[in-house]
DSSP file (Angstrom, degrees, kcal/mol; ACC not computed):
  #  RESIDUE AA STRUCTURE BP1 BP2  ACC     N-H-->O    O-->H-N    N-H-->O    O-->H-N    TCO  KAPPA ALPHA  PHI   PSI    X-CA   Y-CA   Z-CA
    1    1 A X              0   0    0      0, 0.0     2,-0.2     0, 0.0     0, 0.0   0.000 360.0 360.0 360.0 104.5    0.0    0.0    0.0
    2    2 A X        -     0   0    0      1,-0.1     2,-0.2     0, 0.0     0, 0.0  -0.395 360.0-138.5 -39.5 112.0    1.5    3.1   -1.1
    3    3 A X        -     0   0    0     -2,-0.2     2,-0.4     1,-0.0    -1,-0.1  -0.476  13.6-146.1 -89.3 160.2    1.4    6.2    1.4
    4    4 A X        -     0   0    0     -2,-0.2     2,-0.5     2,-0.0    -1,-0.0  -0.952  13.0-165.8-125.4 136.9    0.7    9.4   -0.1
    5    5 A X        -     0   0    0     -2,-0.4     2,-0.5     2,-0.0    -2,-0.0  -0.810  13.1-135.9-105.0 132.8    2.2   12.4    1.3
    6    6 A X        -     0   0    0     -2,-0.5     2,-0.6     2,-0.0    -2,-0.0  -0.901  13.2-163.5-117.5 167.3    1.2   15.6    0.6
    7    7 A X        -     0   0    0     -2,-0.5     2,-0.5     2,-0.1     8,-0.1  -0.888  12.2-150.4-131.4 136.1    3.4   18.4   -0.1
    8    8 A X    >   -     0   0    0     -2,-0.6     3,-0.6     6,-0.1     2,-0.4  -0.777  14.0-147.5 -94.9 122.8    2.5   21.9    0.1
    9    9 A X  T 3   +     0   0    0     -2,-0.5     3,-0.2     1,-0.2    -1,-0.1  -0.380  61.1 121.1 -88.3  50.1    4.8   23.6   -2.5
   10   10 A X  T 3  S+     0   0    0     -2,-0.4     2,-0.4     1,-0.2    -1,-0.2   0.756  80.4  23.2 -73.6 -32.4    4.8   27.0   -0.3
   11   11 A X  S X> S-     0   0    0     -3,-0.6     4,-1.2     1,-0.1     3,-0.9  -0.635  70.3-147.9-136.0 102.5    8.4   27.2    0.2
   12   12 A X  H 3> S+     0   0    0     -2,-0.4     4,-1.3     1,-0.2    -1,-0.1   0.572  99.6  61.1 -32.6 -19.9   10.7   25.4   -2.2
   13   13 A X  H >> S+     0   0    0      2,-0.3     4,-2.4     1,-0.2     3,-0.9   0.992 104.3  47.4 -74.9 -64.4   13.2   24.7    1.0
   14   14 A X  H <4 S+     0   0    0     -3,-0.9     4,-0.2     1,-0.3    -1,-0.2   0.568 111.8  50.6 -69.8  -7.2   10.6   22.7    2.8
   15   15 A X  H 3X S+     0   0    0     -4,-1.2     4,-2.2     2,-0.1    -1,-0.3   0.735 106.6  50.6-105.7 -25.5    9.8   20.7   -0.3
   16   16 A X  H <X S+     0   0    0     -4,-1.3     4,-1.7    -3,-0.9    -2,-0.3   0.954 113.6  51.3 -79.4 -44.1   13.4   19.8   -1.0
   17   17 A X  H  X S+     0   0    0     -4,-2.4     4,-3.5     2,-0.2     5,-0.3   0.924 110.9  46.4 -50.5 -39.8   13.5   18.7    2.8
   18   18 A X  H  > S+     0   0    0     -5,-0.3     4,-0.9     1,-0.3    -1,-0.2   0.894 113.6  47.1 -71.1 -43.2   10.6   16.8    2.3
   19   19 A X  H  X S+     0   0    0     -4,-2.2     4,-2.4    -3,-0.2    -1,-0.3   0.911 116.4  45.0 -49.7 -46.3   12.1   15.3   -0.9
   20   20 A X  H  X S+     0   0    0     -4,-1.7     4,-2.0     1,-0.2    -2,-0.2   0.911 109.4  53.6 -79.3 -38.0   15.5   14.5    0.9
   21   21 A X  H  < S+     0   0    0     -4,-3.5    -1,-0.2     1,-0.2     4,-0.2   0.591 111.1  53.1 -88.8  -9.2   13.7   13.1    4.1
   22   22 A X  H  X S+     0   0    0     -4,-0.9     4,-2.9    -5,-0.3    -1,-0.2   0.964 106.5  45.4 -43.1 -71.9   11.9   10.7    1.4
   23   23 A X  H >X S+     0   0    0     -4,-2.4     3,-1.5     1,-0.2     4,-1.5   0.933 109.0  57.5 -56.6 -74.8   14.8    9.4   -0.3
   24   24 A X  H 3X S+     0   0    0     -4,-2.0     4,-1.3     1,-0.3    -1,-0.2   0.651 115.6  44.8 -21.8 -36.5   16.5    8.8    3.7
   25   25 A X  H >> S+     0   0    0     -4,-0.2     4,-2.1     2,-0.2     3,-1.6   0.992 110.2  49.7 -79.2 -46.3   13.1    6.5    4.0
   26   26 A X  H XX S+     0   0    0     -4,-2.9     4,-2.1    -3,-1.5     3,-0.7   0.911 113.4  43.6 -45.0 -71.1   13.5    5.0    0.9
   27   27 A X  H 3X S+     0   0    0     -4,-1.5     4,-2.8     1,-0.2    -1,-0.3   0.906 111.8  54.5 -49.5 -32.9   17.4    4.0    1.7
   28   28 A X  H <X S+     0   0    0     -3,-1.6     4,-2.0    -4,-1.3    -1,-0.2   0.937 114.5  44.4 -83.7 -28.7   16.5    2.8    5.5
   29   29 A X  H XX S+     0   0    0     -4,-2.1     4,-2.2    -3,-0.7     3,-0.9   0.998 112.3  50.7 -46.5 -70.5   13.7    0.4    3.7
   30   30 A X  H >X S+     0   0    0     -4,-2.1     4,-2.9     1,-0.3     3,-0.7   0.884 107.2  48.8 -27.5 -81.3   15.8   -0.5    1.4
   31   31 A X  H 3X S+     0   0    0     -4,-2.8     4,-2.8     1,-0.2    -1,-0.3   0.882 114.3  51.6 -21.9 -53.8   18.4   -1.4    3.9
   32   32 A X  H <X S+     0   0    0     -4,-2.0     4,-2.3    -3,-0.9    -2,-0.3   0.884 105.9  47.8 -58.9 -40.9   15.7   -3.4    5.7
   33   33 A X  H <X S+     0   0    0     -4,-2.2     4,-1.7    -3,-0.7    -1,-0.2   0.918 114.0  51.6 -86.1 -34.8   14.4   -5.4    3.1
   34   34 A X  H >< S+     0   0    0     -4,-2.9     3,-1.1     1,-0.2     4,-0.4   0.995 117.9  37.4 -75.6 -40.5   18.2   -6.3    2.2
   35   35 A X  H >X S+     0   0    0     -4,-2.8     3,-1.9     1,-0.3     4,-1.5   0.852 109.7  59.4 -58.5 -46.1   19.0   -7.3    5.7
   36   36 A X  H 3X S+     0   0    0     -4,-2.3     4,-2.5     1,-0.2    -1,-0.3   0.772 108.1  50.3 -14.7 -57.5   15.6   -8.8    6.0
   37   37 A X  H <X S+     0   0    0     -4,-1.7     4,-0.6    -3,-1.1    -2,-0.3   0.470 101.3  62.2 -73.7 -18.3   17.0  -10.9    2.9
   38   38 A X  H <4 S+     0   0    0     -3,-1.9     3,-0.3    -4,-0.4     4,-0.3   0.902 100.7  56.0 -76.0 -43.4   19.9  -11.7    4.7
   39   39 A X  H >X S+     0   0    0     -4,-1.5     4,-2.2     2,-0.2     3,-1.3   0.907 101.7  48.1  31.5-111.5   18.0  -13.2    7.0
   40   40 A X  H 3X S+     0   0    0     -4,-2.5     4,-0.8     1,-0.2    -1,-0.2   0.725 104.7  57.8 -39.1 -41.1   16.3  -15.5    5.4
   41   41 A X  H 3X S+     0   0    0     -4,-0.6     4,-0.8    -3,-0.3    -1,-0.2   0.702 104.6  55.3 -38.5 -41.1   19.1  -16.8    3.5
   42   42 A X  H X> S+     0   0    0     -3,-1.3     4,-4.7    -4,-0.3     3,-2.1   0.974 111.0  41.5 -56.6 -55.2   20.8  -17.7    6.7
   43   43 A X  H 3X S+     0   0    0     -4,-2.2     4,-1.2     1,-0.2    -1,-0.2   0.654 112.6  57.9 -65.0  -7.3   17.9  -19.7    8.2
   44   44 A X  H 3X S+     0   0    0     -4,-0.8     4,-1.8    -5,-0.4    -1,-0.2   0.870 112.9  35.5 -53.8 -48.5   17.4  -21.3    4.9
   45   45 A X  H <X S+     0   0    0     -3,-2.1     4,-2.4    -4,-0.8    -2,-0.2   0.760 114.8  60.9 -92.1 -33.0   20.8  -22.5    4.7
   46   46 A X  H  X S+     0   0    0     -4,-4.7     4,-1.7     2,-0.1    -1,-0.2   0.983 110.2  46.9 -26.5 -67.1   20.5  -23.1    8.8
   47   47 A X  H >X S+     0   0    0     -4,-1.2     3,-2.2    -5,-0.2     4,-0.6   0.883 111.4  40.1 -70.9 -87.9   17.7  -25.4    7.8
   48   48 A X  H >X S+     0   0    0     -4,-1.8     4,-5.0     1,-0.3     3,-0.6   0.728 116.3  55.1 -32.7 -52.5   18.8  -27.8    4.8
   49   49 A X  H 3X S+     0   0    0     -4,-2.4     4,-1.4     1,-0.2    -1,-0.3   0.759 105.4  46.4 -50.0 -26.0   22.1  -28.1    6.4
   50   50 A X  H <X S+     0   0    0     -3,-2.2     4,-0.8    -4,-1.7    -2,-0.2   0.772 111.2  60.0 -85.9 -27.6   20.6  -29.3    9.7
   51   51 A X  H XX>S+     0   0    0     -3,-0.6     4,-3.9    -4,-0.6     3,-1.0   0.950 104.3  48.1 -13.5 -86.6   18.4  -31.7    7.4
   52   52 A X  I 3X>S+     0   0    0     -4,-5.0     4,-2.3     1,-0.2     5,-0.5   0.881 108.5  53.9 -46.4 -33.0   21.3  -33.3    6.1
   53   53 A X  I 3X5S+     0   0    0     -4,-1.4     4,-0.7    -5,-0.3    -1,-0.2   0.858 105.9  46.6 -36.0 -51.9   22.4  -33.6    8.9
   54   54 A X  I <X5S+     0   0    0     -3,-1.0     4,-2.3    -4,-0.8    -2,-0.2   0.800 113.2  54.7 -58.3 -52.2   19.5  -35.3   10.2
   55   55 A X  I  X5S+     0   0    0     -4,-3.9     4,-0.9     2,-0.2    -1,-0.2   0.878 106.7  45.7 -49.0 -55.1   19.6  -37.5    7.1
   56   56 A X  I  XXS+     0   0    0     -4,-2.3     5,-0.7    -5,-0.5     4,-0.5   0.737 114.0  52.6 -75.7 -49.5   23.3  -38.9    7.4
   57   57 A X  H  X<S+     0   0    0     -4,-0.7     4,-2.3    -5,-0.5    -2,-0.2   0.946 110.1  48.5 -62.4 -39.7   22.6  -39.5   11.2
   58   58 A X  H  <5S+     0   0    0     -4,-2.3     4,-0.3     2,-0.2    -1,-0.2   0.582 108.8  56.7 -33.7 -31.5   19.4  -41.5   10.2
   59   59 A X  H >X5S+     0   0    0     -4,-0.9     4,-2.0     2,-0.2     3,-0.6   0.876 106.6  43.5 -98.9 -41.3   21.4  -43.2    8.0
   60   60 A X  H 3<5S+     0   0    0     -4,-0.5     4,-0.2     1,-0.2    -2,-0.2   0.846 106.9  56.6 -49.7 -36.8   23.9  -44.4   10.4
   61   61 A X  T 3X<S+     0   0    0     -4,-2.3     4,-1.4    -5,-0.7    -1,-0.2   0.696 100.9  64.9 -78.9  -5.2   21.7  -45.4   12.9
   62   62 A X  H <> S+     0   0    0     -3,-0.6     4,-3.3    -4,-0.3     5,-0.2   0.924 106.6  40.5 -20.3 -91.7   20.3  -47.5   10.0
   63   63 A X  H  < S+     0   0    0     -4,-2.0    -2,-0.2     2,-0.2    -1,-0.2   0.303 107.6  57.1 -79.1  14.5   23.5  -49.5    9.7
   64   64 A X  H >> S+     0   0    0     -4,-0.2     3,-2.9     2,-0.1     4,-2.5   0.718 108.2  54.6 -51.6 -62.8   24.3  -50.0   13.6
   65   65 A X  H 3X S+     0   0    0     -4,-1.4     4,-1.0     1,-0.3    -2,-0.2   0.692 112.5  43.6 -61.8 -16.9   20.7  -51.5   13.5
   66   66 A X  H 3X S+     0   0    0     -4,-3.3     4,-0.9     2,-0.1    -1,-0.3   0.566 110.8  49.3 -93.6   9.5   22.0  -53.7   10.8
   67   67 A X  H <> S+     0   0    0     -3,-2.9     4,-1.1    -5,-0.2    -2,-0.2   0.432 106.0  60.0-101.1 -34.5   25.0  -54.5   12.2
   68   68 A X  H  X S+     0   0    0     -4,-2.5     4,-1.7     2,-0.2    -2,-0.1   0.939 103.1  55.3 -66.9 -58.3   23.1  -55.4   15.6
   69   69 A X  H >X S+     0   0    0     -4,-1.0     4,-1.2     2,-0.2     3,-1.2   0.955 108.4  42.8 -49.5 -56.7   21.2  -58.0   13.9
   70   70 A X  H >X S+     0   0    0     -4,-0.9     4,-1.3     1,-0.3     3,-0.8   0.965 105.9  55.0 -78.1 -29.8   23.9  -59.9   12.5
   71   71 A X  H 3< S+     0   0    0     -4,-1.1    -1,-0.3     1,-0.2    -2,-0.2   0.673 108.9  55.5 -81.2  -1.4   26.0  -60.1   14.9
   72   72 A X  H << S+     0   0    0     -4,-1.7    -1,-0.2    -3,-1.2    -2,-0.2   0.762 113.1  43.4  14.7 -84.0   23.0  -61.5   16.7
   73   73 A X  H << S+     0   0    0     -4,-1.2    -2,-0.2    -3,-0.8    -3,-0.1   0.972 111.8  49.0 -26.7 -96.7   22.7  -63.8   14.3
   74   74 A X     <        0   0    0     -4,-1.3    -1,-0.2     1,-0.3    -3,-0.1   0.567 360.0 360.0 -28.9 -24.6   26.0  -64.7   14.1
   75   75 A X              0   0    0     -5,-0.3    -1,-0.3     0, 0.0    -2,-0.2   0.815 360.0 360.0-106.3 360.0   26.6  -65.1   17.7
């Protein structure tokens, strides 16, 4: 949703402030959304990695538990 400002052109000074103190939101959004983006990337990469993790440890306990049986077996 777009805000709408409005700017009373009475004194060119106070509209170039008004301009300037625009751009200054613009850049601190801007800033936000990148950081924001940083963000997300971490916990992304947070997440799959802890996955794999999950996966290779799944997969070992996998082969203990077949490794329990025969020598079970075996004994």
């Amino acid at each position: 949703m777009a805000v709408k400002q409005k700017i009373k052109p009475e004194k060119p000074k106070e509209v170039d402030k008004q301009i300037k103190d625009l751009h200054l939101t613009i850049q601190m959004y801007q800033e936000l959304l990148r950081d924001a983006q940083r963000q997300i990337y971490y916990w992304k990469k947070f997440w799959y990695e802890s996955q794999s993790k999950e996966n290779l440890l799944q997969g070992y306990k996998k082969v203990i538990e077949d490794l329990s049986i025969k020598l079970r077996k075996n004994s």
